[in-house]
NUKOLTOR-330883 format. One record per atom (N, C-alpha, C): residue in one letter; x, y, z; chain; residue number from 0; atom name. Coordinates in steps of 0.2 Angstrom, whole numbers, plus 5000, padded with zeros to 4 digits. Example, Ala and Ser with C-alpha at 12.3 -4.5 7.8 and 13.67 -1.06 7.14 Angstrom:
- res/xx/yy/zz/chain/n/atom
- A/5066/4972/5039/A/0/N
- A/5062/4978/5039/A/0/CA
- A/5066/4984/5039/A/0/C
- S/5064/4989/5035/A/1/N
- S/5068/4995/5036/A/1/CA
- S/5064/5000/5039/A/1/C
END
This chain:
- res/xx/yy/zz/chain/n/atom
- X/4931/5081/4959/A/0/N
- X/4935/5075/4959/A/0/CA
- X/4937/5074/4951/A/0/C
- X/4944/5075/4951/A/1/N
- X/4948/5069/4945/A/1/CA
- X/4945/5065/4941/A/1/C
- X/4942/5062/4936/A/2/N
- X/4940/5055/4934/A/2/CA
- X/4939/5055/4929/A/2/C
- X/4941/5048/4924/A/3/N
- X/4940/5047/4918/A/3/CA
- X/4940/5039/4917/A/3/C
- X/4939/5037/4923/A/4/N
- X/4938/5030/4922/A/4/CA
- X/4932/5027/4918/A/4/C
- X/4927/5031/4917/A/5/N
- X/4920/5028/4911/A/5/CA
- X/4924/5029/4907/A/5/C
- X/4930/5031/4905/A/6/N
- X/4932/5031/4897/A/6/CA
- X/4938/5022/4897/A/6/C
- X/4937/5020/4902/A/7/N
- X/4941/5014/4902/A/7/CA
- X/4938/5008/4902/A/7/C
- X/4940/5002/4902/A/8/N
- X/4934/4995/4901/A/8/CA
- X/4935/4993/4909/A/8/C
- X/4929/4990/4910/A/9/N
- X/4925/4988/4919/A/9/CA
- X/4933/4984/4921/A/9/C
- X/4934/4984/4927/A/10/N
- X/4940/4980/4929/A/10/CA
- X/4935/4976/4933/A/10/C
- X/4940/4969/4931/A/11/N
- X/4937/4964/4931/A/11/CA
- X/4940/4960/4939/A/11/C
- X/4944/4964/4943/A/12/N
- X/4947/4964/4950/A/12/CA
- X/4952/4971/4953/A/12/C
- X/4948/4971/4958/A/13/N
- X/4952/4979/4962/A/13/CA
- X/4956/4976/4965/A/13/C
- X/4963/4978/4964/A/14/N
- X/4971/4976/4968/A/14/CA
- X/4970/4983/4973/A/14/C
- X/4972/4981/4979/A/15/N
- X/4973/4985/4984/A/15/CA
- X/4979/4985/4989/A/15/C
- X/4981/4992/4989/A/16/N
- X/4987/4993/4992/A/16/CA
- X/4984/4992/5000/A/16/C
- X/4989/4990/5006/A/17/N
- X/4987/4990/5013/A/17/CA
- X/4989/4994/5015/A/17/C
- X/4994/4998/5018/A/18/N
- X/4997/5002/5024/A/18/CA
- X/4995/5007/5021/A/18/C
- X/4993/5013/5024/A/19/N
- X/4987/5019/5024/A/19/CA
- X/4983/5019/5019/A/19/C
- X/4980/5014/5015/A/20/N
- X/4975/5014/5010/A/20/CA
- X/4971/5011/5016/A/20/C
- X/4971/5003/5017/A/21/N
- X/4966/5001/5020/A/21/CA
- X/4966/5000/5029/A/21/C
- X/4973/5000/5031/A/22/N
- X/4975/5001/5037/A/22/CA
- X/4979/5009/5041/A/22/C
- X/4974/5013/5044/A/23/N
- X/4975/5016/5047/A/23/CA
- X/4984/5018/5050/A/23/C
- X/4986/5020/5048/A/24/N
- X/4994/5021/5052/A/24/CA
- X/4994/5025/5057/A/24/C
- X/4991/5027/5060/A/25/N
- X/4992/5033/5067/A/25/CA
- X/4993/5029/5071/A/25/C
- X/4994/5024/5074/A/26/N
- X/4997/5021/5078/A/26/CA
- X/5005/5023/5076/A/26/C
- X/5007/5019/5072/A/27/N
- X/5015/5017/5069/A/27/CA
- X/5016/5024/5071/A/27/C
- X/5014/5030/5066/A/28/N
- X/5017/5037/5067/A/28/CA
- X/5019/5037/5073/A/28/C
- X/5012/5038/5079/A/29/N
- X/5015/5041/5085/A/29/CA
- X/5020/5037/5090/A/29/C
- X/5021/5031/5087/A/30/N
- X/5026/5027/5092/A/30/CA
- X/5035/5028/5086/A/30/C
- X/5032/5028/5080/A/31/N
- X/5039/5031/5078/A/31/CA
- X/5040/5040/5080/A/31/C
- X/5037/5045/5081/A/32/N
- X/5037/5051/5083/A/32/CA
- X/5039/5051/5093/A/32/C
- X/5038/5046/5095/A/33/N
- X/5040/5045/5102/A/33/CA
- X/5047/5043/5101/A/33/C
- X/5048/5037/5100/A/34/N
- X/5054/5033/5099/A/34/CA
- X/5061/5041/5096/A/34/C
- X/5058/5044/5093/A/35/N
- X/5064/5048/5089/A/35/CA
- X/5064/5056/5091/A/35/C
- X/5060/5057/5096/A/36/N
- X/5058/5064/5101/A/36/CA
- X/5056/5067/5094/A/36/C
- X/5051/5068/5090/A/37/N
- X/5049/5071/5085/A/37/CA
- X/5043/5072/5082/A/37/C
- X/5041/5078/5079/A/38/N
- X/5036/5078/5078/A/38/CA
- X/5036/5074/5071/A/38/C
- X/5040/5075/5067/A/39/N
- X/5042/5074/5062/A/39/CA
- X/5045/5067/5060/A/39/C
- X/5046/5062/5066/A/40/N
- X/5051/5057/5065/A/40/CA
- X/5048/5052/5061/A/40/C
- X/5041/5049/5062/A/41/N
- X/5038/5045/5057/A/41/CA
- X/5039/5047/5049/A/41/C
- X/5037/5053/5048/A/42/N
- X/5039/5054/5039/A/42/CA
- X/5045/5055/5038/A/42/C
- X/5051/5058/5040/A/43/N
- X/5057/5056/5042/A/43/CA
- X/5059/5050/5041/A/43/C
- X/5058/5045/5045/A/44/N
- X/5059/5038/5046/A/44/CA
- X/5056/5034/5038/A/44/C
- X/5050/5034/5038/A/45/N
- X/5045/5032/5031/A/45/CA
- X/5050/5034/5024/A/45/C
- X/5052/5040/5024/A/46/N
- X/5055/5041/5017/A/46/CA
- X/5061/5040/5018/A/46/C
- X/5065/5038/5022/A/47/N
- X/5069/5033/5020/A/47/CA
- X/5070/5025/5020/A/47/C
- X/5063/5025/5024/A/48/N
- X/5062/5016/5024/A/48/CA
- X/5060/5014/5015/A/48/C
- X/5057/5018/5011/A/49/N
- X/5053/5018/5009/A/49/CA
- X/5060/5020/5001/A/49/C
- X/5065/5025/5003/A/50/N
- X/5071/5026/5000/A/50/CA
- X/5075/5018/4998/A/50/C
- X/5076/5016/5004/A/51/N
- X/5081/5010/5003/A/51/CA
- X/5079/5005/5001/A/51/C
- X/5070/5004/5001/A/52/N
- X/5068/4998/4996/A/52/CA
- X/5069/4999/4989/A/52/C
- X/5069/5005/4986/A/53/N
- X/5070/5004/4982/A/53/CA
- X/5077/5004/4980/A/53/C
- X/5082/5006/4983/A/54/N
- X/5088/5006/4982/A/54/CA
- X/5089/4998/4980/A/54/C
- X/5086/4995/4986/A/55/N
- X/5089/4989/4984/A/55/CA
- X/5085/4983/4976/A/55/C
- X/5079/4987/4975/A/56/N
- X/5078/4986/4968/A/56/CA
- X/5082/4988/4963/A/56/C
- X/5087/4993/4966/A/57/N
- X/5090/4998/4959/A/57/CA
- X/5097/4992/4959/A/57/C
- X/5096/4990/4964/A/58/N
- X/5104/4985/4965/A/58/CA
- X/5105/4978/4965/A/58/C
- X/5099/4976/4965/A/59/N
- X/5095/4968/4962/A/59/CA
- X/5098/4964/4970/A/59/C
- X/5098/4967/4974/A/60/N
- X/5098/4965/4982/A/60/CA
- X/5092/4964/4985/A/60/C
- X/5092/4959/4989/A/61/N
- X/5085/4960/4992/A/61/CA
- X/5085/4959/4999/A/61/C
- X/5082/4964/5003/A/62/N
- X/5085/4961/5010/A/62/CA
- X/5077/4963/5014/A/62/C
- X/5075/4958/5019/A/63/N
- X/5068/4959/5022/A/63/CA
- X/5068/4967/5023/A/63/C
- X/5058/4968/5023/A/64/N
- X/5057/4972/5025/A/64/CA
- X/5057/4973/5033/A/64/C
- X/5055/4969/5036/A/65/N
- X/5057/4970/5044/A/65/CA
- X/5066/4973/5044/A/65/C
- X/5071/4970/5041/A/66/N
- X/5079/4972/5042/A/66/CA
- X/5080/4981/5038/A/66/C
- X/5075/4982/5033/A/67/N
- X/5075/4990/5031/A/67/CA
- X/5072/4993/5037/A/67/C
- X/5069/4990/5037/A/68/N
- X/5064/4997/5043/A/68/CA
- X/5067/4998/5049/A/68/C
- X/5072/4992/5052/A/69/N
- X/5075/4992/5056/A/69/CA
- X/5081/4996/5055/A/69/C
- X/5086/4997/5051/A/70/N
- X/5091/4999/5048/A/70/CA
- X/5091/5007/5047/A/70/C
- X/5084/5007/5045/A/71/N
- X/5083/5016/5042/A/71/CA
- X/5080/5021/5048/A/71/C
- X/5079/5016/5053/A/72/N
- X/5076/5018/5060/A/72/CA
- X/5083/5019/5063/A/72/C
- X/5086/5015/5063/A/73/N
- X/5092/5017/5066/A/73/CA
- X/5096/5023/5064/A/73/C
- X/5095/5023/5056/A/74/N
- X/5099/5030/5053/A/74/CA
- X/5096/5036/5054/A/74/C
- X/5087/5038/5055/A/75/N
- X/5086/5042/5058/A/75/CA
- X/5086/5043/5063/A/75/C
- X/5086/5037/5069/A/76/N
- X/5089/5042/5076/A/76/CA
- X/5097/5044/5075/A/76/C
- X/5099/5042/5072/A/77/N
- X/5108/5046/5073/A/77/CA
- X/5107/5052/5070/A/77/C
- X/5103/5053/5066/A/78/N
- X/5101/5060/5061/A/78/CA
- X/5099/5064/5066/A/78/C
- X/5094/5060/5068/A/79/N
- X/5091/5067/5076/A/79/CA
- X/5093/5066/5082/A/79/C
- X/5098/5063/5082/A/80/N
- X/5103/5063/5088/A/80/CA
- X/5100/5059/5094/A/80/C
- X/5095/5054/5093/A/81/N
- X/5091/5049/5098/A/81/CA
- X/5094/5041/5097/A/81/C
- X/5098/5038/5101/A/82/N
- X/5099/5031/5100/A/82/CA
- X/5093/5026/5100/A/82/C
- X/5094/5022/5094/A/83/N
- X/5088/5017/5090/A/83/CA
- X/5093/5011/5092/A/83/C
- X/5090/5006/5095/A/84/N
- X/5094/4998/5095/A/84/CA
- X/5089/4993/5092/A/84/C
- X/5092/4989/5089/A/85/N
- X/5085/4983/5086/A/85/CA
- X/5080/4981/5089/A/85/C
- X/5081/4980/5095/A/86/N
- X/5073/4981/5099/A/86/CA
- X/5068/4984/5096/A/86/C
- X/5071/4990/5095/A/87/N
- X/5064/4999/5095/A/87/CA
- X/5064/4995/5087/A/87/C
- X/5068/4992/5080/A/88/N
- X/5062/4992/5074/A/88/CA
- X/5062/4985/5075/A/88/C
- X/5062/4981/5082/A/89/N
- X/5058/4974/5082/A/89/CA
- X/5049/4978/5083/A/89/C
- X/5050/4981/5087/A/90/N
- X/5045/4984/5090/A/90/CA
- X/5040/4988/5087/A/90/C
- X/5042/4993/5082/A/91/N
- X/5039/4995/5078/A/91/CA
- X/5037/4994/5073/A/91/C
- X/5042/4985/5069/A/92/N
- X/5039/4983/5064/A/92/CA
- X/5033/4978/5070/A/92/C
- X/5032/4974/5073/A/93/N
- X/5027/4973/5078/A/93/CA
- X/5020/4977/5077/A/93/C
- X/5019/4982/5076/A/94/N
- X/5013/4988/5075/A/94/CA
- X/5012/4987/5069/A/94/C
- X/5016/4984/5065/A/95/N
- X/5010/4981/5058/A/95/CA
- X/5004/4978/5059/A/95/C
- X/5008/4972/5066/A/96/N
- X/5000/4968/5064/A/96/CA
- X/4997/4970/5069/A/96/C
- X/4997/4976/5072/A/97/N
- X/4989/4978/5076/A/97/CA
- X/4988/4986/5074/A/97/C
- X/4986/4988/5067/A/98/N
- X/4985/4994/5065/A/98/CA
- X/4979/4995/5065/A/98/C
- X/4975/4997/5065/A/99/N
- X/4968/4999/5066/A/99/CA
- X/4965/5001/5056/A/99/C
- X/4959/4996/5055/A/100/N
- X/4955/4998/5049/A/100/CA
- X/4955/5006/5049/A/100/C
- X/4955/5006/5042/A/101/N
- X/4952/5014/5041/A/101/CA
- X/4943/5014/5042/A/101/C
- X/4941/5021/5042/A/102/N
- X/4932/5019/5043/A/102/CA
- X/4930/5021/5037/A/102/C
- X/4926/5013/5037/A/103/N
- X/4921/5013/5033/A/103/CA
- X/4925/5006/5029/A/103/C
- X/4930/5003/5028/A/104/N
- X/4932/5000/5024/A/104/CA
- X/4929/4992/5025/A/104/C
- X/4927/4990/5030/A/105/N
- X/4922/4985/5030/A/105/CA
- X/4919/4983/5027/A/105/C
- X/4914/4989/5025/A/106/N
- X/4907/4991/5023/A/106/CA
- X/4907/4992/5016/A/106/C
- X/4915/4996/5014/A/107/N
- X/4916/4995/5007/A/107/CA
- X/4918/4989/5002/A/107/C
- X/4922/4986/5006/A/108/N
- X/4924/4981/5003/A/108/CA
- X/4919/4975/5002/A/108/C
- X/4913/4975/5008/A/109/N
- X/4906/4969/5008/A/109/CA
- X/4904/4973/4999/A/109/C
- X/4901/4979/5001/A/110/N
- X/4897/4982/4995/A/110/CA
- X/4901/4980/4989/A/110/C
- X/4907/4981/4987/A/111/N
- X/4911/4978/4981/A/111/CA
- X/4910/4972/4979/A/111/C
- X/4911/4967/4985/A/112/N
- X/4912/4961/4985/A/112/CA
- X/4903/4959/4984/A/112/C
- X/4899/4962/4985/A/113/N
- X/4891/4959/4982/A/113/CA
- X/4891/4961/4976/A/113/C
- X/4895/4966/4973/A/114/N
- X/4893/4968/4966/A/114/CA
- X/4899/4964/4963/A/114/C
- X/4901/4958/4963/A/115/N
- X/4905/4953/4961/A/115/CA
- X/4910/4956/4957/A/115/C
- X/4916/4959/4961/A/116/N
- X/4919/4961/4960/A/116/CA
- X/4925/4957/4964/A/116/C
- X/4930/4956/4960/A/117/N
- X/4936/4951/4962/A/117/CA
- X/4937/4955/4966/A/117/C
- X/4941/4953/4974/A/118/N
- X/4945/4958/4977/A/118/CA
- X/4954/4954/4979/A/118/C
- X/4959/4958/4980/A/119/N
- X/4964/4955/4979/A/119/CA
- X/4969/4962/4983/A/119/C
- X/4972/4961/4987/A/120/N
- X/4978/4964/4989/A/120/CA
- X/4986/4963/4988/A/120/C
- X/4992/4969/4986/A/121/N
- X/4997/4968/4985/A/121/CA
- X/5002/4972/4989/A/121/C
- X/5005/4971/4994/A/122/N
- X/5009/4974/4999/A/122/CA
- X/5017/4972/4997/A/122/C
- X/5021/4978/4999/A/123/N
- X/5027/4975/5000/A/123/CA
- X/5031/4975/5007/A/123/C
- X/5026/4973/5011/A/124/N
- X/5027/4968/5020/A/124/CA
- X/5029/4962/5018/A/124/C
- X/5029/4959/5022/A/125/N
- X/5031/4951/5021/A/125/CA
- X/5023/4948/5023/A/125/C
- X/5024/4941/5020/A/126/N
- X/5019/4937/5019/A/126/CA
- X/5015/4934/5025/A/126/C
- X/5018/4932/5031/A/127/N
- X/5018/4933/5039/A/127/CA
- X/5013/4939/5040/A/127/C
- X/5015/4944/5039/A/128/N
- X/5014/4951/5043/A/128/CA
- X/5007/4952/5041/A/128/C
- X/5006/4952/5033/A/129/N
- X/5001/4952/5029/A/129/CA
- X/4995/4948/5030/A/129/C
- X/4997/4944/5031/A/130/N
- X/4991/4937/5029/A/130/CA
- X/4986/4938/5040/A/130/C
- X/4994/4939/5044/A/131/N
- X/4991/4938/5051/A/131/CA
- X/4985/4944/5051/A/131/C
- X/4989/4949/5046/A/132/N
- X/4984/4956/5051/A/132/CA
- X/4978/4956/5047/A/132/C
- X/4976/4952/5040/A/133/N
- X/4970/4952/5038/A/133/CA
- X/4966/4948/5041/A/133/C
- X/4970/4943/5042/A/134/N
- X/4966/4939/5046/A/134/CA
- X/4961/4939/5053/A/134/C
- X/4965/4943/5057/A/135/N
- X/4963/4946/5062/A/135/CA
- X/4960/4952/5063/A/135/C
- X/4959/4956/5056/A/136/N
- X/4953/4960/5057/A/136/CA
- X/4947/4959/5053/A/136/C
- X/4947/4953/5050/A/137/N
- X/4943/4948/5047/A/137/CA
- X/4941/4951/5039/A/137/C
- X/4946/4953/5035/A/138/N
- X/4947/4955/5029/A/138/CA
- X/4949/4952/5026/A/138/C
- X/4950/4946/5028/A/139/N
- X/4953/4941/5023/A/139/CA
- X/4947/4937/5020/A/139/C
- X/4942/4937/5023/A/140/N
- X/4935/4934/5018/A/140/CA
- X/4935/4937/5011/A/140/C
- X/4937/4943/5011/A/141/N
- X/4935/4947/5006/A/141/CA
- X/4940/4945/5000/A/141/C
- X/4944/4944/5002/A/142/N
- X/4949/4942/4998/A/142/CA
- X/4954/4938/4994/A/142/C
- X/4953/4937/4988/A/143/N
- X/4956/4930/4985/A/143/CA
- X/4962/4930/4987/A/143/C
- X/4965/4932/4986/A/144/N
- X/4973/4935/4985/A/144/CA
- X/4974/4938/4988/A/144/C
- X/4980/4938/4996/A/145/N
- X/4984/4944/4998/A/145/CA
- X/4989/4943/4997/A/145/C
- X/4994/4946/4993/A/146/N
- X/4999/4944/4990/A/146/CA
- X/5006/4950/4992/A/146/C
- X/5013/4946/4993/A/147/N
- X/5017/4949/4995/A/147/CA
- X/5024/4951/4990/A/147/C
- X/5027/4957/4990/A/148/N
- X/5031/4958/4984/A/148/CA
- X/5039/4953/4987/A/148/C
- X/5038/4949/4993/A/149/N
- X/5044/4948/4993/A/149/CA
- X/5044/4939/4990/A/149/C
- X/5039/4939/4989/A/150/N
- X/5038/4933/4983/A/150/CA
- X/5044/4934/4976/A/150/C
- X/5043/4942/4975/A/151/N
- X/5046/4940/4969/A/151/CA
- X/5054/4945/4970/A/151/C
- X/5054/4945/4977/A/152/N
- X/5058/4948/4980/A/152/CA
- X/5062/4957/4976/A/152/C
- X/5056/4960/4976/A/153/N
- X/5056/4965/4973/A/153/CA
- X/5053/4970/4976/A/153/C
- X/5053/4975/4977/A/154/N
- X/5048/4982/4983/A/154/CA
- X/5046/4983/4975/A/154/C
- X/5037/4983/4976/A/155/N
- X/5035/4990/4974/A/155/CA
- X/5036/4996/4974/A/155/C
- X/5037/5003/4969/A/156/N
- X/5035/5002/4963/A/156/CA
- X/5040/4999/4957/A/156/C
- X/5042/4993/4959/A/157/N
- X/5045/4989/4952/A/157/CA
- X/5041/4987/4948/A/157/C
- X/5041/4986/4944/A/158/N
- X/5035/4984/4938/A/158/CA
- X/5036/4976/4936/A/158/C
- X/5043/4973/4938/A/159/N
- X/5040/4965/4940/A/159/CA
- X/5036/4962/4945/A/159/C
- X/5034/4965/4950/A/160/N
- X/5030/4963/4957/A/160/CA
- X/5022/4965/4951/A/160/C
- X/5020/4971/4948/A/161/N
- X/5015/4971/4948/A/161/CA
- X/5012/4967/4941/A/161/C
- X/5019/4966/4937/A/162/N
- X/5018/4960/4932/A/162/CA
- X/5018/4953/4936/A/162/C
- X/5020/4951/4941/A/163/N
- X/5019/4946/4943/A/163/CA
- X/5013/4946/4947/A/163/C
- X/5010/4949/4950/A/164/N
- X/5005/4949/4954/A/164/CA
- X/4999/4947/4948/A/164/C
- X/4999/4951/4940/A/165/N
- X/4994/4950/4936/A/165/CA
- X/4994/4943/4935/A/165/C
- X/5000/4940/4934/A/166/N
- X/5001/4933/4933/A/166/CA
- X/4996/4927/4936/A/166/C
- X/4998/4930/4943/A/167/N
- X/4996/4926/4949/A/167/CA
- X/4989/4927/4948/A/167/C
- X/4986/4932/4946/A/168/N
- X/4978/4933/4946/A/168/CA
- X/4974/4931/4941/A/168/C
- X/4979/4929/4936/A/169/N
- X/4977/4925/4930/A/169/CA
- X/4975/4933/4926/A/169/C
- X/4975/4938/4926/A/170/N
- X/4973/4943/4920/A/170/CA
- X/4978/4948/4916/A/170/C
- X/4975/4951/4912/A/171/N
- X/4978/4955/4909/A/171/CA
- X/4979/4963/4915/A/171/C
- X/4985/4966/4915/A/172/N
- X/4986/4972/4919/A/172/CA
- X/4979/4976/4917/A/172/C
- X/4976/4979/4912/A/173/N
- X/4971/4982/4910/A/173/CA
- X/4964/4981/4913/A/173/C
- X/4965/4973/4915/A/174/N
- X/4958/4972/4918/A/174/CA
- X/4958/4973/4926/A/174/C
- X/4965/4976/4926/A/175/N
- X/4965/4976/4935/A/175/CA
- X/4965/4983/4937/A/175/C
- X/4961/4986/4943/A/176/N
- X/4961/4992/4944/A/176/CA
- X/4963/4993/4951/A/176/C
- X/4969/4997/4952/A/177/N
- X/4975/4997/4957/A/177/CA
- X/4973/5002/4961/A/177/C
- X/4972/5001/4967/A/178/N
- X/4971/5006/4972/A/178/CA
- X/4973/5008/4978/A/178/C
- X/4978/5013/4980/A/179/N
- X/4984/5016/4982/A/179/CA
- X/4982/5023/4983/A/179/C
- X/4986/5023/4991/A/180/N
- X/4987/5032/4994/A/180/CA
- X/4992/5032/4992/A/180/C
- X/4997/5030/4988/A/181/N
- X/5006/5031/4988/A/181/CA
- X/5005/5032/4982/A/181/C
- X/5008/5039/4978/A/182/N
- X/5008/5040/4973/A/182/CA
- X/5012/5038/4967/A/182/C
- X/5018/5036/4971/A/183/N
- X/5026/5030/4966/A/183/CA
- X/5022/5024/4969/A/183/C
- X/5016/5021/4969/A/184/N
- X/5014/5014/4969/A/184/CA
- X/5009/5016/4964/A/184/C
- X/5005/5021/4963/A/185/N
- X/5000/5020/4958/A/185/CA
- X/5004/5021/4952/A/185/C
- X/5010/5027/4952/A/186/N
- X/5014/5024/4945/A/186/CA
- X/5017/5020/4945/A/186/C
- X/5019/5015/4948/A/187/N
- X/5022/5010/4946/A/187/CA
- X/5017/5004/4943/A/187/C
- X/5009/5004/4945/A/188/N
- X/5005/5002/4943/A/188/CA
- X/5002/5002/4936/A/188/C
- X/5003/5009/4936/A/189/N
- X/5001/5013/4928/A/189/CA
- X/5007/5009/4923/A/189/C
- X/5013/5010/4926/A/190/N
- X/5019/5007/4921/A/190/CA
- X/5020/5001/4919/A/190/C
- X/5015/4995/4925/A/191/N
- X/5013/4988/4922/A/191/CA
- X/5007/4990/4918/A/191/C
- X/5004/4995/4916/A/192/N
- X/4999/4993/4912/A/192/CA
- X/4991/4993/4916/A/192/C
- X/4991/4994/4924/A/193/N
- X/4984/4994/4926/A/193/CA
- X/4981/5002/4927/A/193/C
- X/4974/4998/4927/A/194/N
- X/4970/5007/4929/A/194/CA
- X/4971/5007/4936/A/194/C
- X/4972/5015/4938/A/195/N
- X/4972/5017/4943/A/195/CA
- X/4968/5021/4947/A/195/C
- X/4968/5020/4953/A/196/N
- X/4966/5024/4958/A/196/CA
- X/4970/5030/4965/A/196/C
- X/4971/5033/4967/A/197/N
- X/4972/5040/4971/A/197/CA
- X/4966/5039/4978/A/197/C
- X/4969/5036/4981/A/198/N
- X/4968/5038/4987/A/198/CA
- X/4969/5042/4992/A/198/C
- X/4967/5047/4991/A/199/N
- X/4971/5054/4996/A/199/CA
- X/4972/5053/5001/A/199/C
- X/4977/5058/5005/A/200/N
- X/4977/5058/5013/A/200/CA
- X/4982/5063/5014/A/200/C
- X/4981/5064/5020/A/201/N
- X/4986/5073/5020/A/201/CA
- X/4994/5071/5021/A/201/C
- X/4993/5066/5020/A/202/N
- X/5004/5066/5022/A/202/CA
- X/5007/5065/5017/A/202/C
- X/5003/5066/5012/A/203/N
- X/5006/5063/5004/A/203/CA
- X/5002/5068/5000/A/203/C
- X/5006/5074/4996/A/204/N
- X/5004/5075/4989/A/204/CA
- X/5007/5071/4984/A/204/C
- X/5001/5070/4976/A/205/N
- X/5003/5067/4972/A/205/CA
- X/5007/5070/4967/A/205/C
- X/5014/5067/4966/A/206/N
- X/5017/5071/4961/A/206/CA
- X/5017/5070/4955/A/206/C
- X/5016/5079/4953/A/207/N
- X/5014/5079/4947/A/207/CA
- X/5016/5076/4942/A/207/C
- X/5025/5075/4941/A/208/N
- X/5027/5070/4935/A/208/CA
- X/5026/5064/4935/A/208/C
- X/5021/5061/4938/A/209/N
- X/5019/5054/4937/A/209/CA
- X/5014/5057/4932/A/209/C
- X/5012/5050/4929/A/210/N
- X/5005/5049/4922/A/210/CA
- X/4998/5050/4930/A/210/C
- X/4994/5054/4926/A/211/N
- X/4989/5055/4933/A/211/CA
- X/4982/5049/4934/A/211/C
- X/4981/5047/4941/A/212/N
- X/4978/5040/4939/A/212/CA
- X/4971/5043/4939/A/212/C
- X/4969/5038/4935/A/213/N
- X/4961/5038/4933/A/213/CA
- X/4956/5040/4938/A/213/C
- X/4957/5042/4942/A/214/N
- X/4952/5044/4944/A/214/CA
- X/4955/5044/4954/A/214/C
- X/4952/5048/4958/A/215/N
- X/4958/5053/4962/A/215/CA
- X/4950/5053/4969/A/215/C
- X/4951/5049/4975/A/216/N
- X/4945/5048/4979/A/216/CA
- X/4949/5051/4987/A/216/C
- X/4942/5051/4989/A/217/N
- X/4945/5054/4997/A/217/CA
- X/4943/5048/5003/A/217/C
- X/4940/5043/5000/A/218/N
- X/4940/5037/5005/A/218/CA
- X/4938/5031/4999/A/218/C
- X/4936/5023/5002/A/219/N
- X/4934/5018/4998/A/219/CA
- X/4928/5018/4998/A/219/C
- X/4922/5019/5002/A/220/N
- X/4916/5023/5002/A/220/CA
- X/4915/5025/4995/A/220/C
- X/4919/5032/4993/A/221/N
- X/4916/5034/4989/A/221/CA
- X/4920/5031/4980/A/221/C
- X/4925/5027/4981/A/222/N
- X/4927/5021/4976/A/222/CA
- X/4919/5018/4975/A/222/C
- X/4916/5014/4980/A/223/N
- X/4911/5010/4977/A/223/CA
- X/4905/5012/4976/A/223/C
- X/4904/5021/4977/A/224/N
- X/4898/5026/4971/A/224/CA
- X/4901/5025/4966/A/224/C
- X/4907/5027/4966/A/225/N
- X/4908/5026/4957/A/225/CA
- X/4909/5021/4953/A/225/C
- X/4911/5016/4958/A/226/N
- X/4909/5009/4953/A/226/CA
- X/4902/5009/4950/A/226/C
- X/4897/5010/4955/A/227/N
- X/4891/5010/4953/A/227/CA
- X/4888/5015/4949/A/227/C
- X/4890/5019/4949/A/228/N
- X/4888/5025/4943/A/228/CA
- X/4891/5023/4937/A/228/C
- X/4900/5021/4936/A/229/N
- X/4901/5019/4929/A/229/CA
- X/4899/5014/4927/A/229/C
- X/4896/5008/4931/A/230/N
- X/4896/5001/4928/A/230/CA
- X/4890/4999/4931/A/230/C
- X/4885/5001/4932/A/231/N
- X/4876/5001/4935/A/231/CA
- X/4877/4992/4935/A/231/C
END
């Protein structure tokens, strides 16, 4: 394992990414992979959901995330030759709010939160979507803050959503330690100034021209041994 976080100061709050950091997506996948006859349509569909947020940061436009996901659903079926009607991305953004925890994150987030460690999350879903599905899988104790980029009407990785989020949290970017399976969210997080974390997973390699983040885990389990190890 990667790491150099003992060489950083204790973060004094873990910002946590949701969609496949804490919330399983194999759901979303196999209902986008059905919808688009493909085996391949979900990462298909994803990179360019995922393409047009940030376009519309590059164009100071902001348009919801349910109307991207909808609109980019639509362009990959004509790509793959399957008719997509707004129904299919009503439907598809709907599997937000029933996506299943990842295992073990419970258990993690209790053991962080006994070693009094702020907990906070920063998504770029909308505020609705977010708040219902933590709610409802009862992760919302855990957390001071769930917080949504369309507050500042910006898609992460913009570096105003994660200057803004420090604001909201009352700390310095330094004292916040960022943790993300999306490799352009943990650099966008390093470019506001926070420590980072690499959550792996097989549908994502980290690309190398990004600054590398502090330390590189294969689930949240093993995030909080090494909290415990660097910070006894």
């Amino acid at each position: 394992m990667e790491s150099s976080i003992g060489e950083q100061v204790k973060p004094k709050l873990l910002l946590f990414d949701v969609y496949e950091t804490l919330l399983d997506m194999e759901l979303l996948e196999r209902k986008a992979n059905a919808m688009l006859n493909s085996k391949r349509g979900y990462l298909y569909w994803f990179e360019l959901f995922m393409q047009y947020c940030f376009v519309d940061n590059s164009l100071d436009e902001h348009h919801s995330f349910a109307s991207i996901a909808t609109a980019t659903l639509e362009m990959a079926g004509r790509n793959l030759g399957v008719h997509i009607t707004p129904d299919h991305g009503d439907e598809l953004v709907e599997l937000l709010n029933h996506l299943a925890l990842k295992e073990g994150i419970t258990e993690a987030l209790s053991d962080l939160y006994d070693q009094d460690y702020r907990i906070a999350a920063l998504t770029n879903a909308s505020q609705e979507i977010i708040e219902r599905r933590m709610e409802n899988t009862g992760l919302i104790s855990y957390f001071e803050e769930v917080i949504s980029a369309e507050q500042v009407k910006k898609y992460k990785p913009a570096k105003e959503v994660y200057l803004w989020a420090t604001e909201k949290l009352s700390l310095k970017p330094e004292d916040i330690l960022f943790v993300s399976s999306h490799s352009w969210d943990i650099a966008g997080a390093a470019n506001a100034g926070m420590q980072t974390v690499f959550l792996e997973h097989d549908k994502e390699i980290f690309y190398s021209l990004f600054p590398k983040p502090h330390f590189r885990i294969k689930n949240v389990e093993q995030l909080v041994q090494e909290m415990k190890m660097m910070y006894p």
